[in-house]
KEVEXVEX-681840 format. One record per residue (C-alpha): residue in one letter; x, y, z. Coordinates in steps of 0.02 Angstrom, whole numbers, plus 50000, padded with zeros to 5 digits. Each point is the difference from the previous one (the first is absolute). Example, Ala and Ser with C-alpha at 12.3 -4.5 7.8 and 13.67 -1.06 7.14 Angstrom:
A, 50615, 49775, 50390
S, 50069, 50172, 49967
//
This chain:
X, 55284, 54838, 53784
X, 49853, 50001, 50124
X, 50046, 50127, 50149
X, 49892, 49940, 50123
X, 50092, 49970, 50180
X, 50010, 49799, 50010
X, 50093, 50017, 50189
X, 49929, 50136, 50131
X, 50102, 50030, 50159
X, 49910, 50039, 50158
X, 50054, 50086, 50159
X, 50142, 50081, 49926
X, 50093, 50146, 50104
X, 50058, 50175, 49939
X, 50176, 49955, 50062
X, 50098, 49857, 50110
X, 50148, 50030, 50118
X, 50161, 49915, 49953
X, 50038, 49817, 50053
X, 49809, 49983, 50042
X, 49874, 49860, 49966
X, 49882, 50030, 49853
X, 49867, 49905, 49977
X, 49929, 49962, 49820
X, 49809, 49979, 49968
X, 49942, 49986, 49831
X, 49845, 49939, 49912
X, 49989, 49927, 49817
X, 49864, 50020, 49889
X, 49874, 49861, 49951
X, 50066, 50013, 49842
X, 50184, 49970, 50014
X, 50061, 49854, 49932
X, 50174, 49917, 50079
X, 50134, 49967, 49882
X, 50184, 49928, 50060
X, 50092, 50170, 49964
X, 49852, 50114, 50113
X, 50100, 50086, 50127
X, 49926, 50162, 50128
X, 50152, 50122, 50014
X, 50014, 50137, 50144
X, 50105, 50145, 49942
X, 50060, 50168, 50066
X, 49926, 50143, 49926
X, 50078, 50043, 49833
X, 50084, 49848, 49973
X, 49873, 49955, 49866
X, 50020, 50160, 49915
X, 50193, 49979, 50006
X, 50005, 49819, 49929
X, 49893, 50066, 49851
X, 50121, 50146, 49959
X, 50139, 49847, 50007
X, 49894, 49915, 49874
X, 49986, 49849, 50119
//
């Protein structure tokens, strides 16, 4: 599996107050290629590692 970063988000803040805009900036590599299931997913911190102890 190649691990290099395909998606790079820019401008991102340490933390966001509740009910607040957020603004997403992101950049993808030259080498990305599109396919119909390519989604870019914002998460809370942790989620990720709690979906992978749920085996999802």
């Amino acid at each position: 599996m190649d691990n290099t970063w395909q998606v790079e988000f820019r401008n991102v803040g340490c933390s966001y107050f509740p009910q607040s805009r957020v603004d997403c900036h992101f950049t993808l590599s030259a080498q990305h290629k599109w396919a119909s299931s390519d989604w870019v997913g914002l998460f809370k911190l942790g989620l990720l590692r709690s979906l992978a102890q749920h085996g999802l």
